[in-house]
C-alpha positions in Angstrom: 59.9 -40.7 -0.1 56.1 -40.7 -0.7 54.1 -44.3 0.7 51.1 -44.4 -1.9 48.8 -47.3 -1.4 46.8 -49.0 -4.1 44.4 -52.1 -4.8 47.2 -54.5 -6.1 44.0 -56.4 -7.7 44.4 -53.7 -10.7 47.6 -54.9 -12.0 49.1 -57.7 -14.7 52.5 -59.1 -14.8 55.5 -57.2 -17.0 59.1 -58.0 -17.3 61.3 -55.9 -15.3 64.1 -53.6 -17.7 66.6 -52.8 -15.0 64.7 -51.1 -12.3 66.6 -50.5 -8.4 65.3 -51.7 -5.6 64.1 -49.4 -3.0 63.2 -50.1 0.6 59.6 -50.4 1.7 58.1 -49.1 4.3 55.0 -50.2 6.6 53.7 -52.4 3.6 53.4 -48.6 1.3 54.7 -48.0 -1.6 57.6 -45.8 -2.4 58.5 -44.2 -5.4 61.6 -45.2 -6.8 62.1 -42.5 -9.8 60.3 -40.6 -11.8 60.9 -40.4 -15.8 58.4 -38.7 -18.0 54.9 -39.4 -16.4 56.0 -43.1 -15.6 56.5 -43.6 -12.1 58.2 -46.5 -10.4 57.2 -48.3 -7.1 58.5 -51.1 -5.1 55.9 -53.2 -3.7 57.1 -55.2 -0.3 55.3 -58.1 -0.8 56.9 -60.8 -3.3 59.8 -58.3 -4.6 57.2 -57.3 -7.0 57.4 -53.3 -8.9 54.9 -51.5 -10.5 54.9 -48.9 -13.1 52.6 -45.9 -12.3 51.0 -43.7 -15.2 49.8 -40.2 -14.5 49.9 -37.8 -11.0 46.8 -40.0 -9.1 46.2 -42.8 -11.5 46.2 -46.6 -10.6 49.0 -49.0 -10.6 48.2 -50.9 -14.3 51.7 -53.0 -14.8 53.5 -55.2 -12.0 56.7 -57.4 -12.3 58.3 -60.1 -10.2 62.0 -59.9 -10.1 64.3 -63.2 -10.2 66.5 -63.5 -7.1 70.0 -62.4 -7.8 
């Protein structure tokens, strides 16, 4: 998997819809899957993910996940 890093100042809270976790590595982001232009990260750092738009756009949405 591809570590992308990004200025996590950019994004805003959204509610997760059923997203997978995916291990991090090094405090990068990994893409998780890749539907449409949409892609999905996993952010170490508070179990938080992010929702990509475009090929080398910034990280505009971020959810917190509720432990399970």
């Amino acid at each position: 998997m591809e570590g992308v890093e990004v200025d996590s100042s950019l994004v805003y809270e959204v509610r997760p819809k059923g997203w997978s976790k995916v291990v991090a590595e090094n405090g990068r982001f990994q893409l998780l899957k890749l539907q449409k232009r949409i892609l999905t990260l996993f952010y170490p750092v508070r179990n938080a993910y992010f929702l990509i738009l475009g090929k080398e756009r910034t990280i505009i949405k971020r959810s917190y996940l509720s432990k399970e």
